[in-house]
C-alpha positions as CSV (number, residue, x, y, z in Angstrom):
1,X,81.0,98.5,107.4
2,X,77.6,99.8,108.3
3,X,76.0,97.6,105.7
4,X,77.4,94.7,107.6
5,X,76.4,96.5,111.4
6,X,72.9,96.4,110.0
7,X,73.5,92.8,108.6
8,X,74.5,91.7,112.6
9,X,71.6,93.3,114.4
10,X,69.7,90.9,116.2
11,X,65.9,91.6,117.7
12,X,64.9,93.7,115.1
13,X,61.0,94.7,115.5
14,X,59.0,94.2,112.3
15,X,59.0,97.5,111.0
16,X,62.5,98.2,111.7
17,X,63.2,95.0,109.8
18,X,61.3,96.6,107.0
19,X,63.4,99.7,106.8
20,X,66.6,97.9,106.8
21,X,64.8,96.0,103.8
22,X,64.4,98.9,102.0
23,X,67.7,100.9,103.1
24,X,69.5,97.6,101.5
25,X,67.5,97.9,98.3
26,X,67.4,102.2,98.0
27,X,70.8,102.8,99.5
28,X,70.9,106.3,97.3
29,X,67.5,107.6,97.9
30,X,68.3,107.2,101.4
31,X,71.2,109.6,101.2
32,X,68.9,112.4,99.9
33,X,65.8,111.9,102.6
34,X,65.4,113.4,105.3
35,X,63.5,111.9,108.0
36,X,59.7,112.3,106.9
37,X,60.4,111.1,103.3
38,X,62.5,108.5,104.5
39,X,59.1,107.3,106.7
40,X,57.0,107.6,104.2
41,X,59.0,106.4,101.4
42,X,59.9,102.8,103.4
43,X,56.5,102.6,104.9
44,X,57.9,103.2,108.4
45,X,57.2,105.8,111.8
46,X,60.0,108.3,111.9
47,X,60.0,106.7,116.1
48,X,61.6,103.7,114.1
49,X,63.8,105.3,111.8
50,X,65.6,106.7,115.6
51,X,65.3,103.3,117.0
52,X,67.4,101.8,114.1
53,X,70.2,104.7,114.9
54,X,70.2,103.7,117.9
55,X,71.2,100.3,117.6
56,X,73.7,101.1,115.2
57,X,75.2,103.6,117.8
58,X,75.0,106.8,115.4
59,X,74.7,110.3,116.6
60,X,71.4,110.5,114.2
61,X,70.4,110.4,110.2
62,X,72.8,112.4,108.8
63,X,75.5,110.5,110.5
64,X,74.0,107.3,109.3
65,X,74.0,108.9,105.9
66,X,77.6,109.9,105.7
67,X,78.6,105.8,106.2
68,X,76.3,104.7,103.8
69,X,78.0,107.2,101.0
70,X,80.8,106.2,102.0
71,X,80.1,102.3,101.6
72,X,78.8,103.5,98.2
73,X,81.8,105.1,97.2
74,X,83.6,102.3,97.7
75,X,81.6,100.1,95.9
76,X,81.7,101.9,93.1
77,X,84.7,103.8,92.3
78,X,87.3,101.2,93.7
79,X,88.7,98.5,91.1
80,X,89.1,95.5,91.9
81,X,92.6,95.3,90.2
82,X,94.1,98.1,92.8
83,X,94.5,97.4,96.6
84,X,94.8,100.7,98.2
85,X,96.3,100.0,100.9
86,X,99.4,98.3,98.5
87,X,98.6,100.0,95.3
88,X,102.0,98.8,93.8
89,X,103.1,95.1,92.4
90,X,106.8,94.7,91.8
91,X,105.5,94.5,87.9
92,X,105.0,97.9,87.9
93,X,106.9,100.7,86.0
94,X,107.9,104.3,87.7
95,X,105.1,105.9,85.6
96,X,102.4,103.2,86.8
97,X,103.6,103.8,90.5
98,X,103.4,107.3,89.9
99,X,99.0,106.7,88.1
100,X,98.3,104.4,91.1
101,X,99.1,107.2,93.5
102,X,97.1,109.6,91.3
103,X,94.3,107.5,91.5
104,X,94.6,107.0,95.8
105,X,94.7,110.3,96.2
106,X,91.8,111.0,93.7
107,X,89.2,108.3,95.8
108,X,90.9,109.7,99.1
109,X,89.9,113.6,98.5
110,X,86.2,112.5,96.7
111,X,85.4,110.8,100.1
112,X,86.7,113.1,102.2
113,X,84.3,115.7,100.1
114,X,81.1,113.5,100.2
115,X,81.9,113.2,104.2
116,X,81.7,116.2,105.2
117,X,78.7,118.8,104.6
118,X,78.1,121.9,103.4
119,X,76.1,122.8,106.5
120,X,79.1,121.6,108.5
121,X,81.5,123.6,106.8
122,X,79.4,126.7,107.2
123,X,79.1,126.1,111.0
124,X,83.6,125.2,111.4
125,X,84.0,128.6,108.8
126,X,82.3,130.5,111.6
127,X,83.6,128.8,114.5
128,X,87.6,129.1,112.9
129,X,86.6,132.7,112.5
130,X,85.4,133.9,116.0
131,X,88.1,131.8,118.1
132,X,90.1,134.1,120.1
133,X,93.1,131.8,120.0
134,X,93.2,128.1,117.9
135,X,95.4,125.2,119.4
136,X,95.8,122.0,117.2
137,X,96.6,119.2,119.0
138,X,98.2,116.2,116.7
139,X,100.9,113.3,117.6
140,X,103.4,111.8,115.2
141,X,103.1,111.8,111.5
142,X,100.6,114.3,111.6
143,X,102.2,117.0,113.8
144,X,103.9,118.2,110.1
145,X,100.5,118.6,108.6
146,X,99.1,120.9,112.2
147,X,102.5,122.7,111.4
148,X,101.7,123.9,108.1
149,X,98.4,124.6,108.8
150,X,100.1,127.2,111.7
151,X,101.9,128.9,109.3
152,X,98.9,129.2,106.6
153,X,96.9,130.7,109.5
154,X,100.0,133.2,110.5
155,X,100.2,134.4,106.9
156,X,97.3,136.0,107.6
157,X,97.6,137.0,111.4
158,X,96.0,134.4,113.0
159,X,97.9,133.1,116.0
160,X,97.6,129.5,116.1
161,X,99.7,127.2,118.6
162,X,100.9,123.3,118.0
163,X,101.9,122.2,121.3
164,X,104.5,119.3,120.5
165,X,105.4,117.6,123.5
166,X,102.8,116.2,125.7
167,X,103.5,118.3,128.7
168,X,103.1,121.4,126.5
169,X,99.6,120.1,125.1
170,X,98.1,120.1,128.8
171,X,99.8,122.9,129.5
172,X,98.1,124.9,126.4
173,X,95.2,122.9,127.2
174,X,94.8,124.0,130.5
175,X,95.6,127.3,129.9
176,X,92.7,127.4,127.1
177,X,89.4,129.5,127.7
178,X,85.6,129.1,126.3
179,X,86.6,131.5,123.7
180,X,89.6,129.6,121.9
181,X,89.0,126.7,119.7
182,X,90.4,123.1,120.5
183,X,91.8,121.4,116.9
184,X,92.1,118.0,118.2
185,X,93.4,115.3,115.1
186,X,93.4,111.9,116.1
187,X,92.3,109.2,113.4
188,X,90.7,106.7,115.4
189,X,91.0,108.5,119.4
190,X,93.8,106.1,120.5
191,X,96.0,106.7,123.2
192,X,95.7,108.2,126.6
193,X,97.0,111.6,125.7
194,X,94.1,112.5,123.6
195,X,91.9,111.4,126.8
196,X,93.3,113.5,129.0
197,X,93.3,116.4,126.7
198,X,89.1,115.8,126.0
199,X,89.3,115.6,129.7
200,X,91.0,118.9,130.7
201,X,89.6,120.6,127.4
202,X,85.8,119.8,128.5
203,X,86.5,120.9,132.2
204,X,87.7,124.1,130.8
205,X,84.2,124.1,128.8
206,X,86.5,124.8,125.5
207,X,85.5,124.6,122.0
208,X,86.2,121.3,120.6
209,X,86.4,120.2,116.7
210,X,87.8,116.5,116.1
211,X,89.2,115.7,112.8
212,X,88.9,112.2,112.9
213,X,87.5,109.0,111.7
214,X,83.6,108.6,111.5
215,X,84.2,105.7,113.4
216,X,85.7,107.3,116.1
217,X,84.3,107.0,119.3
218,X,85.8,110.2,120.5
219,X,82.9,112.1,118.4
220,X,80.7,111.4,121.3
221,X,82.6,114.0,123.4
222,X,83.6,116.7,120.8
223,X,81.6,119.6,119.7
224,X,82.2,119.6,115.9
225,X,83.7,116.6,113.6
226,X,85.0,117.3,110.3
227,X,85.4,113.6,108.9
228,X,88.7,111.8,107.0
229,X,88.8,109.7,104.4
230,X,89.0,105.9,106.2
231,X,89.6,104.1,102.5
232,X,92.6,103.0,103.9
233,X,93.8,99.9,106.5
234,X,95.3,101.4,109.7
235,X,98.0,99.3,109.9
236,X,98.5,96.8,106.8
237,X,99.8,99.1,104.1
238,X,102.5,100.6,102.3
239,X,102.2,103.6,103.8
240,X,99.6,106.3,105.1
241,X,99.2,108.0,101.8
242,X,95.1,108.1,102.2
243,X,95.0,109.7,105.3
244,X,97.8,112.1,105.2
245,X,95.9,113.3,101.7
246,X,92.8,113.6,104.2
247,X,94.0,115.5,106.6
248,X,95.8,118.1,104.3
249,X,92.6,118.4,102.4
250,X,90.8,119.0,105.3
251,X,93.5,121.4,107.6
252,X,93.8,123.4,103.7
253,X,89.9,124.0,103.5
254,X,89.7,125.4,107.5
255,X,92.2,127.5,106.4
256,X,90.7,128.5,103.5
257,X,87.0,128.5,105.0
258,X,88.9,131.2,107.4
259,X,90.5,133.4,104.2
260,X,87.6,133.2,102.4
261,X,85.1,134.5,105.3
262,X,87.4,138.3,105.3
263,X,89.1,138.2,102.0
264,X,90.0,141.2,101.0
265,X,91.3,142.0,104.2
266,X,93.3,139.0,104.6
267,X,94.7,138.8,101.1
268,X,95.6,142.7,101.6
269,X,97.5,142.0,105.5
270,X,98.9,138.6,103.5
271,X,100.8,141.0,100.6
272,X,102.0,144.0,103.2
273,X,103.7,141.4,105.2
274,X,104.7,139.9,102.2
275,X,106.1,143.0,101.1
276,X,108.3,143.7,104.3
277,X,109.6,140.6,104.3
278,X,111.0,140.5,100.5
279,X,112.2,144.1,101.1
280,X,116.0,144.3,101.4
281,X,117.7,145.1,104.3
282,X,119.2,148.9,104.8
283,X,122.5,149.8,106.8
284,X,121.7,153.8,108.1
C-alpha cells in the first residue's frame, strides 16, 4: 500500500522525486537508515526526506519504515498459490486445512514481530509496569482476547478492568486518572464509541496505548501504538484468523513484557496463590 501512496503522489519536487527513485530501487537499505544515511545514501537533504512523510501522512521515518517491511514481507514470503484471506479450496484434505492455517498464522505473528520495535517494546514494558490501574477497552470478537489478557495480568496481582458494555467503558473511562493506562484495541478506529472514549480519555489527560492497525488514523491521537498484523482483508474472508493471532500475540507479549520486568517476584506471588487455590478445603 505505501508503494502504491508513493506511486499516486502528484507535485513531487525534483529531489523528492529522486528519493522515491531510490526508495523503489533500495527498499531494504532503507529499512536500516536512519535519516542522515538515508540523505546521503539517495543523494537527498534530510528537509526532503520530512517533506516526503509528509505527503504520505506518516508520523515520521520509522513509521514509514514499518510499511515498507511490511510491503516486503508480503512480497516475499506470501505464495501465490494461498489466498489468506480464503486459505482453503473445497479440494483440500483435513490435514491441508489444518498446514494452511499453520502457515496464516506463521506470516501473521512474523509481521506482527517486524511491526513493532524493540525500542517500543521497552518504552510499553515500562509504561504496563508503572500504571496504577490498566483498563482495556475492546468491542465484539475481541473482547475474549482483553479477557484473557485480565486474567494473565490477575495471576500475578495486577488489577486490570474490561468494561463490556458501552456505558461501563465511559464510566471506567471517566473515572480514569493520569496515572492508569488506557488499552484501547480497535483494528482500524471505526465506530463512535471508540471516539468518544479517545475524547473523554484525553480530557482526563490519561495514558493512551492503541493496538491497532498502522493504518489507523486513530494513531494520531494515542500516546503509544503497538501495531497488528493487517495481512488480512477486513471484510472478504473466511474468517478473522490473522488478526485474532495478532492481537493474542501482542496482549501475550504486554503481559509478558510486565512478568518479565519483576520476575522473581511475580513468578513467586503467581505459585503462593497458586498454592491456596489447589489446597483442599478444611471443615474445623
Amino acid at each position: 500500500m505505501i508503494f502504491n501512496n508513493m506511486k499516486q503522489l502528484t507535485s513531487l519536487t525534483a529531489s523528492e522525486k529522486t528519493l522515491v527513485d531510490y526508495i523503489f530501487t533500495h527498499p531494504k537499505k532503507v529499512i536500516s537508515s536512519d535519516s542522515q544515511t538515508l540523505a546521503k545514501e539517495a543523494f537527498v537533504s534530510v528537509s526532503t526526506i520530512y517533506r516526503l512523510l509528509n505527503k504520505l501522512d506518516l508520523n515520521g521515518l520509522n513509521d514509514f519504515k514499518v510499511h515498507i517491511a511490511s510491503e516486503i514481507k508480503k512480497e516475499e514470503e506470501q505464495p501465490s498459490s494461498l489466498n489468506l484471506d480464503y486459505p482453503i479450496i473445497p479440494e483440500d484434505t483435513p490435514f491441508q486445512i489444518m498446514k494452511n492455517l499453520q502457515y496464516v498464522y506463521t506470516q501473521t505473528i512474523n509481521e506482527t514481530l517486524l511491526l513493532n520495535s524493540p525500542d517500543r517494546l521497552r518504552e510499553i514494558q515500562q509504561l504496563v509496569v508503572n500504571a496504577e490501574q490498566i483498563n482495556v477497552f475492546a468491542s465484539a470478537g475481541n473482547i475474549p482476547f482483553t479477557q484473557n489478557f485480565q486474567f494473565q495480568m490477575q495471576e500475578i496481582g495486577r488489577d486490570v478492568k474490561v468494561p463490556v458494555d458501552e456505558y461501563n467503558q465511559r464510566l471506567i473511562a471517566a473515572n480514569s486518572t493520569p496515572e492508569d493506562l488506557a488499552i484501547i484495541v480497535s483494528f482500524g478506529g471505526r465506530g463512535i464509541m471508540v471516539d468518544r472514549l479517545f475524547s473523554i480519555l484525553k480530557e482526563n489527560h490519561v495514558p493512551i496505548l492503541l493496538i491497532s492497525s498502522a493504518d489507523n488514523e486513530l494513531k494520531k491521537e494515542a500516546d503509544h501504538c503497538l501495531w497488528m498484523s493487517a495481512l488480512e482483508n477486513h471484510y472478504n474472508k473466511v474468517s478473522s484468523f490473522g488478526t485474532r493471532m495478532s492481537l493474542l500475540y501482542i496482549l501475550d507479549t504486554v503481559y509478558t513484557l510486565c512478568f518479565h520486568e519483576k520476575y522473581e517476584a511475580n513468578q513467586s506471588f503467581k505459585l503462593s496463590r497458586y498454592k491456596k487455590i489447589s489446597q483442599p478445603f478444611k471443615l474445623e
